[in-house]
TIKE-220135 format. One line per 2 residues: number of its first residue (from 1); their letters; for each residue x, y, z of C-alpha. Coordinates in nm, 3 decimals. Each point is the difference from the previous one (the first is absolute). Example, Ala and Ser with C-alpha at 12.3 -4.5 7.8 and 13.67 -1.06 7.14 Angstrom:
% TIKE-220135
1> AS> 1.230:-0.450:0.780 ~ 0.137:0.344:-0.066
END
This chain:
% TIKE-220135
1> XX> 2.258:-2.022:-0.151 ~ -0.372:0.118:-0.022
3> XX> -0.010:0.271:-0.320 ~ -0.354:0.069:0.060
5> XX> -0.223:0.193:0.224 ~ -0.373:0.023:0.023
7> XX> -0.078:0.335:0.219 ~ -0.337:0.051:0.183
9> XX> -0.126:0.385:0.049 ~ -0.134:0.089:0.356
11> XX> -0.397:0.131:0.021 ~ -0.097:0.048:0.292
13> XX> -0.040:-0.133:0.358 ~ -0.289:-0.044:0.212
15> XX> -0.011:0.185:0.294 ~ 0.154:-0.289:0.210
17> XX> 0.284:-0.001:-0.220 ~ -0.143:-0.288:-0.126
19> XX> 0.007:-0.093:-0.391 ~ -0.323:0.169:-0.212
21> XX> -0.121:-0.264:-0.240 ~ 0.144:0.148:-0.268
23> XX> 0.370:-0.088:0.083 ~ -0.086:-0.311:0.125
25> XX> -0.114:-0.067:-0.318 ~ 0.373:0.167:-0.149
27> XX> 0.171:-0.212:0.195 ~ -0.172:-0.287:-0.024
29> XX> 0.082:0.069:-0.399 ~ 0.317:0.063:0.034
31> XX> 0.103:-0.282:0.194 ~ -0.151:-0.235:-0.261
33> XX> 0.121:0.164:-0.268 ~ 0.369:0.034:0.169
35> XX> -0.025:-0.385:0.075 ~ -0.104:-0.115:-0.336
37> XX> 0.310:0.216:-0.174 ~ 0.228:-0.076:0.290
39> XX> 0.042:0.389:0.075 ~ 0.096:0.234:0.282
41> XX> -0.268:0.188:0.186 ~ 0.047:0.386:0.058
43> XX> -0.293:0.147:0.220 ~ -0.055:0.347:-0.054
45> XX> -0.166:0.254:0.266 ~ 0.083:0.194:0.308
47> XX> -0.171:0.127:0.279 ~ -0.307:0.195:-0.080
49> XX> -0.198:0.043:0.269 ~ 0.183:0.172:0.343
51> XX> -0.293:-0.234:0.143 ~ 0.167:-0.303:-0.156
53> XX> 0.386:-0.040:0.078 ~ 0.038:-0.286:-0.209
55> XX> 0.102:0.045:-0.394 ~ -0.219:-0.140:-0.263
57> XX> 0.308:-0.217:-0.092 ~ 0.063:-0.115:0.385
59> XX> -0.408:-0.131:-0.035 ~ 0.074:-0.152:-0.412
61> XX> 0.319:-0.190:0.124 ~ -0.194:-0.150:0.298
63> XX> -0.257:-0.089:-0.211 ~ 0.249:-0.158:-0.244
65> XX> 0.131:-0.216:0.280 ~ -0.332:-0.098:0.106
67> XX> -0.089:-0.157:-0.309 ~ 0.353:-0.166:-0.040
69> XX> 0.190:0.226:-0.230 ~ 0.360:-0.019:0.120
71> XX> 0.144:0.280:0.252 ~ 0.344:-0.026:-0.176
73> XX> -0.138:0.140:-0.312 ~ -0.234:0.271:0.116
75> XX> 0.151:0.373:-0.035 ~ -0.223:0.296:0.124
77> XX> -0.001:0.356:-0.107 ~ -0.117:0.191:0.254
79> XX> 0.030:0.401:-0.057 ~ -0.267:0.056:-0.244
81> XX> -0.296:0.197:0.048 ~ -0.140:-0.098:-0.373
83> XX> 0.047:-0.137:-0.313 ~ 0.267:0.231:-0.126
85> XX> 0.191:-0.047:0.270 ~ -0.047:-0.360:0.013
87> XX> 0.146:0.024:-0.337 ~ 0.272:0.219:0.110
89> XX> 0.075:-0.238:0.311 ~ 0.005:-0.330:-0.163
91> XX> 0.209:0.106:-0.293 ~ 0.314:0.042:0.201
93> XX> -0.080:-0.311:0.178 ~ -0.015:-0.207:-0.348
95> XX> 0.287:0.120:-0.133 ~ 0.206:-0.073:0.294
97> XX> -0.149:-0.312:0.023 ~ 0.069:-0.055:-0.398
99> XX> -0.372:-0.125:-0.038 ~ -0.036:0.013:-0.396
101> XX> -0.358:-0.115:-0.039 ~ -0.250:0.178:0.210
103> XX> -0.375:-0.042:0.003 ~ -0.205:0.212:0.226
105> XX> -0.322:-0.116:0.163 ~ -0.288:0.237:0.085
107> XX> -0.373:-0.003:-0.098 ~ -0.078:0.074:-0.368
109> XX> -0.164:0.380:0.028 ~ 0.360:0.095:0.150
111> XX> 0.199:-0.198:-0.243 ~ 0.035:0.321:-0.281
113> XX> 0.132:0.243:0.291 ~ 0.283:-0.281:0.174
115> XX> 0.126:-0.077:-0.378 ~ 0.033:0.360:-0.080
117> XX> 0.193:0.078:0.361 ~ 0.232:-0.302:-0.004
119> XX> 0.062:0.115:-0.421 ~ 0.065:0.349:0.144
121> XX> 0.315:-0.136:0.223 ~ 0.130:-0.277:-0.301
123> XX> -0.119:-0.241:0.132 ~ -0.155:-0.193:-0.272
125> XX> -0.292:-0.197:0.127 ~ -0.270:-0.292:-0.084
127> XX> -0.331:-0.046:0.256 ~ -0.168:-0.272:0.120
129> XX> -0.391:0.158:0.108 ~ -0.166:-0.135:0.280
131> XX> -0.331:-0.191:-0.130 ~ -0.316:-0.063:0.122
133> XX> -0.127:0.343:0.173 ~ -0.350:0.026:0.025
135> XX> -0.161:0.317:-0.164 ~ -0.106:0.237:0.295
137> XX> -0.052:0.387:-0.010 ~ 0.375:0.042:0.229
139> XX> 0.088:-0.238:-0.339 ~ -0.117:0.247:-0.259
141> XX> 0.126:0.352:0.205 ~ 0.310:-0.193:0.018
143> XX> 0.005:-0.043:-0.368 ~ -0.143:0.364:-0.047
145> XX> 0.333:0.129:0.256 ~ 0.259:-0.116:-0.219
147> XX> -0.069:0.216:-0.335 ~ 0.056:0.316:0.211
149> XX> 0.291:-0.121:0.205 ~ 0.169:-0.155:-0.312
151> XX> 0.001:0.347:-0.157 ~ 0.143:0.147:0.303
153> XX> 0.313:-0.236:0.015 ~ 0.046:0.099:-0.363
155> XX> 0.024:0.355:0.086 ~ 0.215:-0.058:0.297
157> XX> 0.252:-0.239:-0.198 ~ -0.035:0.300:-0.301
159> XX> 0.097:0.265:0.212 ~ 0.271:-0.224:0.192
161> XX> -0.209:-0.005:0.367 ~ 0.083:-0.339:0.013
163> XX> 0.326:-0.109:0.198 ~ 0.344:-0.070:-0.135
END
């Protein structure tokens, strides 16, 4: 029996429901990392855009298949709207599963807020960043985003807005 999981956050679609280059760069993480520690695969994401019926997790797990990950071990998440809830989602999901070790795979500006939100549900959690990302001004405002959004989970989880 697998004991570990390796779980890939959603970002965002193109507008043809298509994979941004971002998560094709998560999964493509993900699925090497999985595959060298001979993990599970959870996809987390659900549908974001009403334009795009497809979940961010249907669009990961293809993508997994495509580059040879196997079917049998992908799980997807697909309710959450963001990274707290992707947190809140996958935590019931590895602890039915039993999954002890769990590494989570997103890009390294959004690494602080997914440790905090998977902490906030005990769920205790190691990352593996995605490498490699060329410096670019949606780069930087990306970096810049997260100070501000990581101090608004804290005030949610402080004041219990989070779900139970």
């Amino acid at each position: 029996m697998v004991n570990s999981v390796v779980v890939i956050l959603g970002a965002a679609l193109q507008a043809d429901g298509a994979a941004s280059p971002a998560l094709r760069r998560r999964v493509e993480t993900g699925c090497r990392f999985a595959a060298e520690k001979d993990a599970d695969l959870l996809m987390c994401g659900g549908v974001t855009h009403s334009e795009v019926p497809m979940s961010e997790a249907a669009v990961m797990a293809q993508l997994a298949r495509e580059m040879g990950f196997p079917n049998q071990r992908i799980y997807r998440e697909e309710h959450s709207q963001n990274t707290l809830e992707n947190a809140f989602f996958a935590s019931r999901l590895i602890k039915e599963k039993g999954w002890a070790r769990v590494t989570i795979v997103t890009q390294r500006y959004h690494v602080p807020r997914a440790l905090f939100s998977f902490k906030s549900y005990g769920i205790s959690v190691g990352y593996k960043a995605v490498q490699g990302e060329k410096i670019t001004p949606l780069l930087f405002f990306s970096y810049l985003r997260e100070v501000p959004a990581l101090l608004w989970y804290g005030v949610r989880v402080l004041n219990g807005q989070c779900r139970k």
